[in-house]
C-alpha positions as CSV (number, residue, x, y, z in Angstrom):
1,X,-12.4,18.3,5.2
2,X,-12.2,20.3,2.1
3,X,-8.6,22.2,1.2
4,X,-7.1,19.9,4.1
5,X,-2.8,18.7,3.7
6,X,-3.3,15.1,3.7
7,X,-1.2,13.2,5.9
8,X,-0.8,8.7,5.8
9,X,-0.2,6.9,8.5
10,X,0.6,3.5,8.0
11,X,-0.3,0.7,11.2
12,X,1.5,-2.5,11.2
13,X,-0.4,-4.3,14.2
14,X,0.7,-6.9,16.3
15,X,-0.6,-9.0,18.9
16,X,1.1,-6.3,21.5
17,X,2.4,-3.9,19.1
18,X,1.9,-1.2,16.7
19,X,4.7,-0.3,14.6
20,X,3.4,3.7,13.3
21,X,5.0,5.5,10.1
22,X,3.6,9.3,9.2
23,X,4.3,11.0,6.0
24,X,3.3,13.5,3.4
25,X,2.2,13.5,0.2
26,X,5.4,13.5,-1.1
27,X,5.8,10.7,0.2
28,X,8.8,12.0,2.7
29,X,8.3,10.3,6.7
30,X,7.4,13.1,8.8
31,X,7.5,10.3,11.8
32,X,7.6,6.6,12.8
33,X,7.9,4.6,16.2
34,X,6.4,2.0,18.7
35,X,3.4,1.4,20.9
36,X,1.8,-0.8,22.8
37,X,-1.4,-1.8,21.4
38,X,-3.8,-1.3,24.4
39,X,-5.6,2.1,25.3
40,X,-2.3,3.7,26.3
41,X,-0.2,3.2,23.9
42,X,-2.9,4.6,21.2
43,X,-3.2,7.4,23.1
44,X,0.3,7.8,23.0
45,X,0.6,7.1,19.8
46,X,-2.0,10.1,18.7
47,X,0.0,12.2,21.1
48,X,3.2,12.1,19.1
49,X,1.3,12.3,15.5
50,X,-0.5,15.1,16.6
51,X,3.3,17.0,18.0
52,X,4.4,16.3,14.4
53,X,1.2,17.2,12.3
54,X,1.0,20.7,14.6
55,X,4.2,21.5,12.7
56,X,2.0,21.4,9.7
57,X,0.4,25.0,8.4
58,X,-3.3,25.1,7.9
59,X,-6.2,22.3,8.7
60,X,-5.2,18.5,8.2
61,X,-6.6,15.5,7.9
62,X,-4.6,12.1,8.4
63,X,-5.6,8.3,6.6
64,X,-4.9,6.0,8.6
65,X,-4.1,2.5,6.9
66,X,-3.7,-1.2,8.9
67,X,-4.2,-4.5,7.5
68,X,-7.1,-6.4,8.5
69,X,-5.0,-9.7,10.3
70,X,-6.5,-11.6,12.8
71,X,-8.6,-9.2,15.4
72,X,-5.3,-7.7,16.7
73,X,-6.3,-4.4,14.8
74,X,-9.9,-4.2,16.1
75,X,-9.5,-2.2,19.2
76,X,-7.3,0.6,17.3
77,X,-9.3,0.9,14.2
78,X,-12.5,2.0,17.1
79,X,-10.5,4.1,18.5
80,X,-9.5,6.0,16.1
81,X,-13.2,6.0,14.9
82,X,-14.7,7.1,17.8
83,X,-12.0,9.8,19.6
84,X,-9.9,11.3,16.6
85,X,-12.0,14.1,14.6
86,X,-8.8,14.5,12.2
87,X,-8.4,10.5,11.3
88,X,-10.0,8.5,8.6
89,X,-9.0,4.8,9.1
90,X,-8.7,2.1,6.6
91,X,-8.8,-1.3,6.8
92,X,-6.8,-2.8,4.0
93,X,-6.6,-6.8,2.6
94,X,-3.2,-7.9,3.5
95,X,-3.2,-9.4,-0.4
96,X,-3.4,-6.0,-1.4
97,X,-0.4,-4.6,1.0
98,X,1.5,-7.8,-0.9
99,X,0.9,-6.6,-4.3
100,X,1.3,-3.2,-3.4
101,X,5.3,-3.7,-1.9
102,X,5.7,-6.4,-5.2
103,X,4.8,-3.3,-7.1
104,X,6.9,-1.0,-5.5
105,X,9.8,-3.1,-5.5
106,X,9.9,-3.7,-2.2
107,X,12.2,-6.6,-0.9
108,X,13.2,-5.4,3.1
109,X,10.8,-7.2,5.1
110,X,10.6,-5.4,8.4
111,X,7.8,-4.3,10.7
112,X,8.5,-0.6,10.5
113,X,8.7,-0.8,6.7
114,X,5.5,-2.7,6.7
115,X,3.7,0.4,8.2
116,X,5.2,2.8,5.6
117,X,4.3,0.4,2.3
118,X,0.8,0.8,4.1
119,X,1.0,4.2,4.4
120,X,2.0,4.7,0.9
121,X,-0.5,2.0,0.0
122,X,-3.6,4.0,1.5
123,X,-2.4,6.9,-0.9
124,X,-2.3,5.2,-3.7
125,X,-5.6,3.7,-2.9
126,X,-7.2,6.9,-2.2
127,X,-5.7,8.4,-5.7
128,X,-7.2,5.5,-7.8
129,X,-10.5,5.6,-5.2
130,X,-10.3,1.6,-4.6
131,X,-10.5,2.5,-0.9
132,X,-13.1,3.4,1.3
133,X,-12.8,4.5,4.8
134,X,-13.7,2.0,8.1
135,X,-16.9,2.8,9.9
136,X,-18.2,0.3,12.5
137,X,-20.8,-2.7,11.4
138,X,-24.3,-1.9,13.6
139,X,-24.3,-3.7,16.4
140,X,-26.6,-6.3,15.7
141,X,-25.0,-7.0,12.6
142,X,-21.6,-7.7,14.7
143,X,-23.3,-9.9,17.1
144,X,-25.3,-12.1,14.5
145,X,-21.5,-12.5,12.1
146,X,-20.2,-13.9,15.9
147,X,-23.1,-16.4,16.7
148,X,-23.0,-17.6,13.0
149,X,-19.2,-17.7,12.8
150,X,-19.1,-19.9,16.1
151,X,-21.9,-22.0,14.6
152,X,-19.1,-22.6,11.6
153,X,-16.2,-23.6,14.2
154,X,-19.0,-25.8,16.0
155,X,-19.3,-27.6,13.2
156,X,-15.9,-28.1,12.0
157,X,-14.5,-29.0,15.5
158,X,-17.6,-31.6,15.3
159,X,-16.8,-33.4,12.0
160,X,-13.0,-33.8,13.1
161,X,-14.2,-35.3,16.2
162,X,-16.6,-37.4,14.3
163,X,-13.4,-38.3,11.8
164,X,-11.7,-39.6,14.7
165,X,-14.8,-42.0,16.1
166,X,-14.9,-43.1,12.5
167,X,-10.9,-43.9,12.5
168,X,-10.9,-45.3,16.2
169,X,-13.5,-47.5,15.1
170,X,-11.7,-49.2,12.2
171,X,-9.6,-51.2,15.2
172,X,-10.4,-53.4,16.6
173,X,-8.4,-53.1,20.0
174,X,-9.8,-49.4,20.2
175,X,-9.6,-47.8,23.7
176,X,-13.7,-48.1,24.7
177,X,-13.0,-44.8,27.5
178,X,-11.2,-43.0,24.4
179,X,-14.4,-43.5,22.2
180,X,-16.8,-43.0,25.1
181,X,-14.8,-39.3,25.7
182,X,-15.1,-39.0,21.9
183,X,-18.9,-39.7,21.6
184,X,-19.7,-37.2,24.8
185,X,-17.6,-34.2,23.0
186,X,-19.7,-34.9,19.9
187,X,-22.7,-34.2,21.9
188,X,-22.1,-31.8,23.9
189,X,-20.8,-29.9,20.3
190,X,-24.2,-30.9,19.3
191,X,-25.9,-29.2,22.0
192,X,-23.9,-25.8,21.7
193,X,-24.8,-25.4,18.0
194,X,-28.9,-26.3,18.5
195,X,-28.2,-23.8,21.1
196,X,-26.6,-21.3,18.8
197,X,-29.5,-22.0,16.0
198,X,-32.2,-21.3,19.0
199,X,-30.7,-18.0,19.9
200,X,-30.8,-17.2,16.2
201,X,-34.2,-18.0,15.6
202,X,-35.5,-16.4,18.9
203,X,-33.8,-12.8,18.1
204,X,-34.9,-12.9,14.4
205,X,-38.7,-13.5,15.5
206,X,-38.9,-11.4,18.2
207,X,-37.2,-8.7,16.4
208,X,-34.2,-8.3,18.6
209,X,-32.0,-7.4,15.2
210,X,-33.8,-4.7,13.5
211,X,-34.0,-4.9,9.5
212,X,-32.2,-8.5,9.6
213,X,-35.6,-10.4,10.3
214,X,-36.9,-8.6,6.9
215,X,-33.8,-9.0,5.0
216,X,-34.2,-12.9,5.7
217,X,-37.2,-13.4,4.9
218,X,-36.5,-11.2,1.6
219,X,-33.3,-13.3,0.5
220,X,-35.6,-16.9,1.3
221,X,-38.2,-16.1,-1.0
222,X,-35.6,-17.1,-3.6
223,X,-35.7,-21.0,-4.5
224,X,-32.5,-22.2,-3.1
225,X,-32.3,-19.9,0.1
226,X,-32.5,-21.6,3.2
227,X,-33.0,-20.2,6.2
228,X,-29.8,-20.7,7.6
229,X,-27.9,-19.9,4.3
230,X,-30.4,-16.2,4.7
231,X,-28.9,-15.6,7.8
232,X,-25.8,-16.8,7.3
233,X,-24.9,-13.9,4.1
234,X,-26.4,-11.0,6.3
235,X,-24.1,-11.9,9.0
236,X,-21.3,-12.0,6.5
237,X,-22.1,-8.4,4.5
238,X,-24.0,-6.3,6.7
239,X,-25.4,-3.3,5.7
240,X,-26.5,-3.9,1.7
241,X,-25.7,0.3,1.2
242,X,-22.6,0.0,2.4
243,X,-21.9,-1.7,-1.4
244,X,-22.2,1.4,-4.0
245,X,-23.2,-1.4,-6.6
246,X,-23.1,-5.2,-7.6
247,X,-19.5,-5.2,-8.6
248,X,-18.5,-4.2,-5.7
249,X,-20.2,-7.1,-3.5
250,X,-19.0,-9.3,-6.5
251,X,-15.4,-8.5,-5.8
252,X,-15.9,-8.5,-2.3
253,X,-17.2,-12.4,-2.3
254,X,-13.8,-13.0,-4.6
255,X,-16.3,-13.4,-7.5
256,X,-15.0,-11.3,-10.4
257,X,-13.6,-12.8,-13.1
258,X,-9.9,-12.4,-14.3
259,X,-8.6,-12.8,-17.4
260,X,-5.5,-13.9,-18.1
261,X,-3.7,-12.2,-21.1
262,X,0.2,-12.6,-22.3
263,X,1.1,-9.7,-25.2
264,X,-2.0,-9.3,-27.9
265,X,-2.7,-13.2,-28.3
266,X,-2.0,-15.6,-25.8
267,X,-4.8,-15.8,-23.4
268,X,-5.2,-18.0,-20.4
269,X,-8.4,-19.8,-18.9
270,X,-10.6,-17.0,-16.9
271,X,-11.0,-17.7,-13.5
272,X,-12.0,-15.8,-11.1
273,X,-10.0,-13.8,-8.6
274,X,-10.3,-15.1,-5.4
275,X,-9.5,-12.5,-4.0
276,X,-12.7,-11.3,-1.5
277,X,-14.5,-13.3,1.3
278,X,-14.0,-16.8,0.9
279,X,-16.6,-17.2,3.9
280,X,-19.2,-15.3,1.4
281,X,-18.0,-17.9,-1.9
282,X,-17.9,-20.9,0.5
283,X,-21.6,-19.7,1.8
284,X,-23.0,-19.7,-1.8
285,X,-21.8,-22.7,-3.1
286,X,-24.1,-24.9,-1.9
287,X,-27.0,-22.8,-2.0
288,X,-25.9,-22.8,-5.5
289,X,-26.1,-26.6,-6.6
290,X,-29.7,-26.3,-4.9
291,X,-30.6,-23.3,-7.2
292,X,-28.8,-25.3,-10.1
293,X,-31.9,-27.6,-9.2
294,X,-35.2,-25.3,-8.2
295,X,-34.9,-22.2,-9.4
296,X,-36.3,-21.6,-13.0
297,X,-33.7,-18.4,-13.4
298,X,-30.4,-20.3,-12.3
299,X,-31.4,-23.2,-13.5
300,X,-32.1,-22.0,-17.3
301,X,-28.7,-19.7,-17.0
302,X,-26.8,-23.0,-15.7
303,X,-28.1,-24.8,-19.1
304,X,-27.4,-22.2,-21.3
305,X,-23.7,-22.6,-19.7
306,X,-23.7,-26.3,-20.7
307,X,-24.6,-26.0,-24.1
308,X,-21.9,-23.5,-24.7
309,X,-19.9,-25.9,-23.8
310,X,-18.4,-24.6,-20.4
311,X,-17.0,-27.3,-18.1
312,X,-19.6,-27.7,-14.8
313,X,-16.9,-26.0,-12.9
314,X,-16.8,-22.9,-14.4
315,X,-20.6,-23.0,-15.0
316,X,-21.7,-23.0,-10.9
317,X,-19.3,-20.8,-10.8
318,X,-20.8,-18.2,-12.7
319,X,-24.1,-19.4,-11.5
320,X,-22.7,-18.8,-8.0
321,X,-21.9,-15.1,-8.9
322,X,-25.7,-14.8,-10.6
323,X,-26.8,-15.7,-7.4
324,X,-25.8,-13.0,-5.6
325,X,-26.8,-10.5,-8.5
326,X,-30.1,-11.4,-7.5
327,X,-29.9,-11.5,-3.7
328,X,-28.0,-8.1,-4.0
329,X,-30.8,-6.6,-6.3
330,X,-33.9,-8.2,-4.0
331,X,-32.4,-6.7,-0.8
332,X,-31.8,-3.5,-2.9
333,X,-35.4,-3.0,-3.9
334,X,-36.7,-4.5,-1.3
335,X,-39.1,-6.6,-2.9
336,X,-39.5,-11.0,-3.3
337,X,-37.8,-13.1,-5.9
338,X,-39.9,-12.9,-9.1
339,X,-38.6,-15.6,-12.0
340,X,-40.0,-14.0,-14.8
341,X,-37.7,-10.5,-13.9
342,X,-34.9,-12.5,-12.8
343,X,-34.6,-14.8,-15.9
344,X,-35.3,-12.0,-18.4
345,X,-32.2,-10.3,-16.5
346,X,-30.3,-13.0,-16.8
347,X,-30.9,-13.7,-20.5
C-alpha cells in the first residue's frame, strides 16, 4: 500500500501466549498487552490494534514480526495471512532477534520487551531490505517437508535404540525380555520409515505433488543426487522462486562464508556462517563426499582445493556450497546436469 504510515508490531509467542507491542516509526509504543494464542485471543488481539491504529490519519499498513521458535507461532502467522488485509507478517530467525537486542544494547530480558526489540527489529529489517514478508509454503510442499522430517526422527529414534541393543549386549547378564522389547521397537521403527519411503514414492509417481516429481527427477540427473537426498532438499526449500538469487539460498543453507577481520591486518580463518538451515547443510553433506567421488565438476573443483593447499575440511565445505550452485541453477532453468557447463562455471 503505497503512501501508507507504517506501523510494527512485534509477537513474542508462547506455547499459550502472545505477548503484543505496536509502535510507530519513531519508534514511540502506541500499544502492548496479552493474549491467548488460540483463535480468540488473535482476534482479540487485532481488535485492540485495530482501536489504536483507527487513531491513526490516513491509510496504514502494520509489519508484523515473531520469531520462528518451535511451531507455537504457526497458527498466528496464517491468521494474520489469511484474515488481515492491513498486516504483513514476518517470520524472523531468533539468532537475528539476538544480534539485533546485542546491537541495541539491550540487557532487560522480559517477554514484553522481547515483542518490542522485534518490532523494532522488523524495522530495521525492512529499512536495510534483509526481510521478506511470510506467505504460506503450497500445500504439497508442507506435507512432503512433514513425511521427510518424520523419516529424520524415525531414523534417529532407531539408531539410539540400536545403541542401546549394542550396549545391552556387551553384558553378559543382560535382561533377554529388555532386549527382546528392544529388538521389536527397532522393527516396528523399521516398518514406519519403509512405510514413510512408500508413501513418498507413490505420491511422486502418481503425481499427487505437482512440479515436485519434475524437480526430482531434475536435481538426480546430477552425479551424487540420490533419490532420497532429491526429495529430501525440495522438502526443505520449497518453491525455487521464492529465492531472488543464489546468495540468497546460500545464506539460507548457513553456507556463506565469513570473514573474520580485527582493525586493517589481523585476519581470522574464514568459515562459514552457520547461520541458515542446518537441516539443508546437514542434507548436503553427504551427497557431497559422493560428488567429491562421481561428479567430473565437484570433483575437479574439490582438487583444485587440495592443491591450493586448503585443509579437506574447508575444501567439502566449499564443495558443499558448489553443490547447491548447481542444483539451484538446474531447477532454475529447468534443464539436466550438463558437466561440461557446470565445470567451465566452476573454473
Amino acid at each position: 500500500m503505497e503512501n501508507a504510515t507504517r506501523l510494527f508490531l512485534g509477537l513474542d509467542v508462547g506455547k499459550s501466549e502472545i505477548l503484543a507491542t505496536l509502535m510507530d516509526d519513531t519508534e514511540a509504543e502506541l500499544f502492548r498487552g496479552s493474549f491467548k494464542n488460540q483463535l480468540s485471543g488473535f482476534r482479540k488481539m487485532m481488535k485492540a490494534v485495530n482501536k489504536e491504529t483507527s487513531k491513526v490519519s490516513g491509510k496504514h499498513m502494520i509489519h508484523a514480526g515473531m520469531e520462528a521458535t518451535g511451531t507455537y507461532y504457526l497458527k498466528l502467522v496464517k491468521f494474520l495471512y489469511e484474515k488481515e488485509e492491513e498486516v504483513i507478517p514476518y517470520v524472523i530467525n531468533p539468532g537475528s532477534v539476538k544480534k539485533y537486542m546485542e546491537y541495541r544494547g539491550s540487557r532487560t530480558k522480559t517477554d514484553l520487551q522481547d515483542s518490542r526489540i522485534i518490532a523494532m527489529c522488523v524495522k530495521d529489517g525492512m529499512e536495510k531490505k534483509i526481510f521478506r514478508p511470510w506467505f504460506p509454503a503450497r500445500k504439497e510442499h508442507e506435507e512432503l517437508k512433514q513425511l521427510v522430517r518424520l523419516r529424520e526422527d524415525l531414523l534417529t529414534m532407531r539408531t539410539m535404540e540400536k545403541n542401546r541393543i549394542e550396549g545391552l549386549s556387551q553384558d553378559p547378564d543382560h535382561s533377554e525380555p529388555a532386549m527382546k522389547i528392544l529388538q521389536d521397537h527397532v522393527e516396528y521403527l523399521s516398518n514406519q520409515i519403509r512405510e514413510i519411503e512408500d508413501i513418498l514414492k507413490e505420491n511422486i509417481r502418481h503425481g499427487n505433488f505437482p512440479d515436485i516429481g519434475e524437480d526430482i527427477e531434475l536435481l538426480k540427473s546430477i552425479p551424487g543426487i540420490s533419490d532420497l537426498t532429491a526429495t529430501s532438499f525440495i522438502s526443505e526449500i520449497g518453491d525455487i522462486d521464492r529465492f531472488d538469487g543464489i546468495k540468497q539460498i546460500v545464506a539460507h543453507a548457513g553456507l556463506a562464508p565469513m570473514e573474520r577481520q580485527s582493525g586493517t591486518s589481523v585476519r581470522g580463518r574464514t568459515r562459514i556462517c552457520k547461520r541458515g538451515s542446518k537441516k539443508l547443510r546437514q542434507l548436503l553433506y553427504m551427497p557431497t563426499l559422493a560428488a567429491i567421488r562421481c561428479n567430473p565438476a565437484i570433483k575437479s573443483f574439490y582438487e583444485r582445493m587440495i592443491e591450493k593447499g586448503k585443509r579437506k575440511m574447508v575444501a567439502v565445505t566449499a564443495c558443499m556450497r558448489k553443490l547447491l550452485h548447481i542444483m539451484y541453477g538446474i531447477l532454475k532453468n529447468r534443464t539436466p546436469f550438463d558437466p561440461v557447463i557446470c565445470i567451465g562455471y566452476l573454473k
